[in-house]
N, C-alpha and C positions, 0 to 999 in steps of 0.2 A: 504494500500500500504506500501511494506517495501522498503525503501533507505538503502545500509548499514545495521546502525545500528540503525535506526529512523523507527517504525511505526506508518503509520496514519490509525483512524478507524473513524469512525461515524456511529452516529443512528440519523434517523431519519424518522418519520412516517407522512402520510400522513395527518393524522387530526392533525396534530400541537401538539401533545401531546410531541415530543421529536424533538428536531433540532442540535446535540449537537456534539462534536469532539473529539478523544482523541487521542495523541501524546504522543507518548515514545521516549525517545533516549537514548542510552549509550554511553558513551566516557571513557573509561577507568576503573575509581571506581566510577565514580559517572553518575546518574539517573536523568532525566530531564523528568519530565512530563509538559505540555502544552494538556491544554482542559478549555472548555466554549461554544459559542453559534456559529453554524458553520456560517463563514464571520466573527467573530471580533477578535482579537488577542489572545484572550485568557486568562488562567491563567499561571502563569510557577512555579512549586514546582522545584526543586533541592534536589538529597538527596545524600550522601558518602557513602562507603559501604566499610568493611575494605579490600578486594581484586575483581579485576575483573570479578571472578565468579559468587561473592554473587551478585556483582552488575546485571549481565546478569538474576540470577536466578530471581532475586525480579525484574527486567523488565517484563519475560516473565509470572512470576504472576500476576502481573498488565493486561496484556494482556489478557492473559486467564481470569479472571474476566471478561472484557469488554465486551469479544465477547461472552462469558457464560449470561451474558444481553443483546447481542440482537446487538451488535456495529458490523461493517463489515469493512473490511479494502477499502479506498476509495482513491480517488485524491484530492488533497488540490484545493479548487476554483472550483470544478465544481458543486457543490450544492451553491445555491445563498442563501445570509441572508436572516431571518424572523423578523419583524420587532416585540418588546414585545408591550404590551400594555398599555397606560394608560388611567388611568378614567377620561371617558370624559362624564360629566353629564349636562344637561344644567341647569344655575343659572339667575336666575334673580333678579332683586333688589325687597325691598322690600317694600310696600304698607303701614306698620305702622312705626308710630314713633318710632323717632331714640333714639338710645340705648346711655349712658354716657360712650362714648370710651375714656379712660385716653388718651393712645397712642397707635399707630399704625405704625408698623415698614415697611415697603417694603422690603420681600426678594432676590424680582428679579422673580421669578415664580411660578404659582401655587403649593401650599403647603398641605401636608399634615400631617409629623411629628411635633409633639409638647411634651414638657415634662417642667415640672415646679415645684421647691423646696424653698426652702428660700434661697437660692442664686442664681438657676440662669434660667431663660425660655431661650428653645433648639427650636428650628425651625429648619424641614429642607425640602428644596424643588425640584422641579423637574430636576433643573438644578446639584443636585447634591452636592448644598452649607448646611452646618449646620452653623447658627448664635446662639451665647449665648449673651445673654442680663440679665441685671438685670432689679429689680421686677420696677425701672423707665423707663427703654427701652433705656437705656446706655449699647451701643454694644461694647461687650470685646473679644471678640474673632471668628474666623472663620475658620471652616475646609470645604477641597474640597472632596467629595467621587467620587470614578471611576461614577458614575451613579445615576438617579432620586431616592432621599430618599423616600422610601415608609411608614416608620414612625419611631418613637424612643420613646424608650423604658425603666425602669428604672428596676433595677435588684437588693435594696438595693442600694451598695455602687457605683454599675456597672451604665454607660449609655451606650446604645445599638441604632444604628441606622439601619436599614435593607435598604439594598439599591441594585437597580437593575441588577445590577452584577453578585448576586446571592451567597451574601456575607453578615455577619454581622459585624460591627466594632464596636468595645471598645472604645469610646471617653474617656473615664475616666483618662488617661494618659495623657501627655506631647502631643504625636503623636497618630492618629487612627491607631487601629490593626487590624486586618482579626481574630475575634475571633470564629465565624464559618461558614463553607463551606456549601452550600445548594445544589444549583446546579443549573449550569448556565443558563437553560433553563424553568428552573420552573418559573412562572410568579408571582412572588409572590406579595400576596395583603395585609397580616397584618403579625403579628409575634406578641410573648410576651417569655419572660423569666423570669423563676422563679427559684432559685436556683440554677441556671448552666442548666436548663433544657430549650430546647427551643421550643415551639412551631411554627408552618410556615401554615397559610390558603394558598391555591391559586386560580386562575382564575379558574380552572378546580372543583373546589368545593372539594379538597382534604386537607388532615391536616398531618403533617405528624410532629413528635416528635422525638429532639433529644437531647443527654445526653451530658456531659461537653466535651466528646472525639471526640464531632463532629459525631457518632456513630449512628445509625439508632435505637429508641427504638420500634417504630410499625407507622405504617400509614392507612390510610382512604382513602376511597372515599364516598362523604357523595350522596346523594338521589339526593342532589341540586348542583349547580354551583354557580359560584362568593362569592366563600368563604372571606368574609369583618369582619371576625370579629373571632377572636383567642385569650381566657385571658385560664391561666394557676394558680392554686392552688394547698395549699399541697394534696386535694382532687381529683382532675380532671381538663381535659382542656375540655374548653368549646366553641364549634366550631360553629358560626353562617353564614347559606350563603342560597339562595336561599329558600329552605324549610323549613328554621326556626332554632332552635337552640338546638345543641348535645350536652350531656356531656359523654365523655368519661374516662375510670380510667388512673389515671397520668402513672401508668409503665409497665400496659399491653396493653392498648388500646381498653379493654369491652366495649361496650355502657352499660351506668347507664341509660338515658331517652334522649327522643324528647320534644321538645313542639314544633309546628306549631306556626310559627307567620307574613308569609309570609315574603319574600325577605328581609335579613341582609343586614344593609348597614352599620353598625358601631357596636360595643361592649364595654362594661364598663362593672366595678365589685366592690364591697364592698363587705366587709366579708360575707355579709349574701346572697346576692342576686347578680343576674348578671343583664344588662339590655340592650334590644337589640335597635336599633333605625333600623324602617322598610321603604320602599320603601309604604307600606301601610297608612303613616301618622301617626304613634304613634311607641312611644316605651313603650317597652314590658318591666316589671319586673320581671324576674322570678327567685325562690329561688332555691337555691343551693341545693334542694333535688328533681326539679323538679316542685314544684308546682307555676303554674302561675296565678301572686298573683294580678299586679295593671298593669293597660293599662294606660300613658299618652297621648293625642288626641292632636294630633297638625292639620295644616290646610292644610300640603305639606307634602312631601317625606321627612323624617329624612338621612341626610349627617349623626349627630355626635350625641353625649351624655355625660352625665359625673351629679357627684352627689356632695351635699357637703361631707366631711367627716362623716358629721354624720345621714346622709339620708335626713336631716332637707328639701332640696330642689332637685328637678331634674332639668337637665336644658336642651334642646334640639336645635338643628339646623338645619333648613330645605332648601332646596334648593331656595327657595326664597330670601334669605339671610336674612333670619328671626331668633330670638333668642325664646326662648320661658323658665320660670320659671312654674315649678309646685311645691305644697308640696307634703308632702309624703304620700297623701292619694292620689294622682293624679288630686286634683284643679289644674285647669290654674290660675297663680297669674299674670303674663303677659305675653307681644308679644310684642316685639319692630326691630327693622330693624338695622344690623351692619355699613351700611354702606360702607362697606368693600367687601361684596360678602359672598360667600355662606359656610358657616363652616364645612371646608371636619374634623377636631379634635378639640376637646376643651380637657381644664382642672377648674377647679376649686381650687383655692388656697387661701386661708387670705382677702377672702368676695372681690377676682377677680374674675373673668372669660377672660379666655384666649381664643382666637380662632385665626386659621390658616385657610386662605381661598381660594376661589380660585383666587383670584387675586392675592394671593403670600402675604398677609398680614399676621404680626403675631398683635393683637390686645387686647390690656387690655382693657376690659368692669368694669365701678365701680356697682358691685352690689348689695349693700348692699341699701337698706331700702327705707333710705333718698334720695339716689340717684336713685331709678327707682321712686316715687313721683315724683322730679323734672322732668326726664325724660318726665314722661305721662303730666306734667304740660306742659311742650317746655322748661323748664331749663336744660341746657348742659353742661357741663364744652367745656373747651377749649380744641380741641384734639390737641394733639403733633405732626405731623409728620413726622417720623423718616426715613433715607435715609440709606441705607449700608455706612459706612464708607472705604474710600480705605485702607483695612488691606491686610496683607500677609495669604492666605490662608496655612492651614496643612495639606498637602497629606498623606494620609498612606504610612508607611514606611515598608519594610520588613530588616530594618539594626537598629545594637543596637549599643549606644557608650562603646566602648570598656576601662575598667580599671584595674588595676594592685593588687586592694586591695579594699577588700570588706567593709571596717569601720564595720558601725552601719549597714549595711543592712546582708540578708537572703540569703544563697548559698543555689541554686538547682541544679540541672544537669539534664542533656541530653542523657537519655540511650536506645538502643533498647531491645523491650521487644512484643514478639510474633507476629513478622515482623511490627510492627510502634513505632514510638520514644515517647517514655514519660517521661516524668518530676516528680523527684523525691526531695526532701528537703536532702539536705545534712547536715545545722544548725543542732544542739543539741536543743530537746525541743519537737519532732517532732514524728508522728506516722512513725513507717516502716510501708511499704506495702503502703501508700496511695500516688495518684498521684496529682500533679497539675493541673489545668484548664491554659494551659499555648499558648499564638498564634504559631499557626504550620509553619507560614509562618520563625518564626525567630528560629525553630528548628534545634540543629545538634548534629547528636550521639558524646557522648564526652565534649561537648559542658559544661561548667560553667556559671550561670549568678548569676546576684545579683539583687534584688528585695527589696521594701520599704517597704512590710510588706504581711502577708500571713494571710488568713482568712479561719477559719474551715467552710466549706458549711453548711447548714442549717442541714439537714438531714443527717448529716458526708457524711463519706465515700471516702471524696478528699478534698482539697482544692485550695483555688482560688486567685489569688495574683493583688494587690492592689498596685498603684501606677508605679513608672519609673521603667523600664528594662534595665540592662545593664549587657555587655559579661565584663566573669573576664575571664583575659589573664595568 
């Protein structure tokens, strides 16, 4: 439907593959797009265009794209929302003795993101909230996201949170940023970034890879459904969901190999090997050229997984809210009970184990040695537990603090370049031609900012900027 100078379109299909809205409007020189999942508010871009032609002509591109995909011009309201999904699995406590939990935070609701360094464990849950804590379960800080965190992710120097919006945000700043655009209706179940490159599983059993521009590099549809499990190397992404687990080439999209392992419900990776946790009761090993190598047996359905760094142990989490340790040949060494519920993510850190549950627990397990002896003995330590503290949450922002003088920081700019805006280093020191990985949401042609520091990508070709963002006036 066209108003004026505002059209509305939508697609949407009957099997739920697509439910979605897109909104143009012009007013002058400047372009308002508004789209996300038909019934919720939406997203709204803003762009400037230097005279009211360009502005109409780049509207009516926009438009024509949409409806070239399949979008029909409709009436706002008369298509009713579709509700997305979340994993609802049943958990039950668990039958063997209990595991030496340091501490155990409460995040408020079932959880699935978890990320952990030597400074600081990341939770974040379905309500939306991300907590940092250090390696005691001393909570420092809190940010709020539009929607259910579906997990988080480390990128190097980058933290990545995917969350149901159909958005990714940059925690690694001051404030979370919208560092890439998915789409709004895609249900998305895992993610991983490597590089500036993003991988996205979703319910539909599809993978779909995109480059630092937010830019489509190829996508799938895999054999199987409830795609759980998505890691990304300088080799290939490796896509596990229903039929077991794909690897694909990182920049075309070829299938390298399958291996069959029955129903993905989680994904881990170390250099050599990937390793899947099945709805079958085990996870699977298998190496990075295909060949599947070690089965660990557990006694339930694997939620998670995760390894030490140096393979020396596996460790698994099954819907019973059971823990489970193997070595690297695939002995079971133990089995003990969280306590906590049932461990939808783990990590493995400094002879930790970390688990997020479904009761919305983020949990330090001590596992070293001494301490599962005690354990199987009935010696426990004292567990801590930890409450949220009333903090000021951090919403993402689409506004930068504006300065007059750039000191010790990096000037970029804001230029259009083959109808979208990209970021270019203006400092001395710097490759011409290459662009920045920079959030579209705080873009404007023209536009100066200044930046703490700028990081050559792995594989060149762009780079990526590190630390606070601020507009020079």
């Amino acid at each position: 439907m066209t108003t004026g100078a505002c059209t509305y379109l939508e697609l949407s299909e009957d099997d739920g593959s697509a439910h979605k809205f897109y909104e143009v409007g012009v007013a002058g020189t400047q372009v308002t797009i508004r789209y996300g999942r038909i019934g919720d508010q939406g997203q709204v871009k803003v762009s400037s265009f230097p005279s009211e032609e360009k502005a109409r002509a780049a509207a009516a591109k926009k438009i024509g794209e949409k409806v070239r995909k399949g979008y029909a011009a409709a009436v706002p309201g008369q298509r009713a929302k579709r509700q997305s999904t979340r994993r609802t699995i049943t958990s039950t406590r668990s039958t063997a003795k209990a595991a030496p939990v340091l501490w155990s935070f409460d995040s408020g609701a079932s959880a699935f993101g978890i990320f952990v360094d030597d400074e600081h464990c990341w939770v974040g849950n379905e309500h939306g909230d991300v907590f940092t804590l250090t390696a005691d379960g001393t909570v420092t800080g809190r940010y709020r996201l539009p929607d259910a965190v579906k997990c988080i992710v480390a990128d190097d120097f980058w933290i990545y949170a995917g969350c149901d919006d159909g958005r990714v945000y940059d925690l690694s700043g001051k404030v979370p940023r919208a560092a890439y655009e998915i789409a709004a209706d895609v249900d998305i179940y895992w993610l991983d970034i490597h590089d500036g490159i993003l991988g996205v599983s979703d319910r539909e059993g599809g993978i779909t890879v995109i480059d630092h521009e937010e830019e489509s590099l190829w996508s799938h549809r895999s054999r199987g459904d409830s795609a759980w499990m998505v890691r990304i190397d300088d080799t290939g992404v490796y896509h596990g969901h229903s039929r077991g687990v794909t690897k694909y080439g990182l920049e075309r999209g070829q299938q390298l190999w399958q291996v069959p392992t029955g129903s993905v419900l989680f994904g881990w990776q170390e250099s050599g090997a990937v390793y899947a946790g099945t709805g079958s009761n085990e996870v699977r090993m298998i190496g990075k050229d295909g060949t599947d190598a070690i089965t660990y047996r557990c006694d339930a359905a694997v939620f998670s997984c995760a390894t030490s760094p140096d393979g020396r142990y596996v460790f698994a989490g099954d819907n019973h809210s059971s823990v489970y340790c193997f070595d690297a040949s695939g002995q079971r060494l133990w089995k003990l009970g969280t306590g906590c519920g049932s461990a939808y993510s783990m990590q493995y850190h400094a002879d930790r184990l970390y688990l997020v549950t479904t009761s919305g627990a983020l949990a330090c397990l001590d596992v070293t040695e001494s301490a599962i002896r005690g354990a199987e003995e009935g010696v426990l330590p004292r567990t801590v537990s930890i409450k949220a503290p009333e903090i000021s949450a951090v919403a993402p922002s689409s506004t930068v603090e504006v300065i007059t003088e750039a000191g010790d920081g990096i000037v970029v700019e804001c230029v259009e370049q083959s109808g979208g805006l990209r970021v270019r280093v203006l400092s001395p020191g710097y490759r011409d031609g290459w662009n920045v990985q920079f959030p579209r949401d705080i873009r404007e042609a023209g536009a100066r900012y200044v930046v703490d520091a700028i990081t050559e990508s792995g594989r060149g070709g762009f780079y990526r900027v590190r630390g606070d963002i601020r507009r020079l006036r």
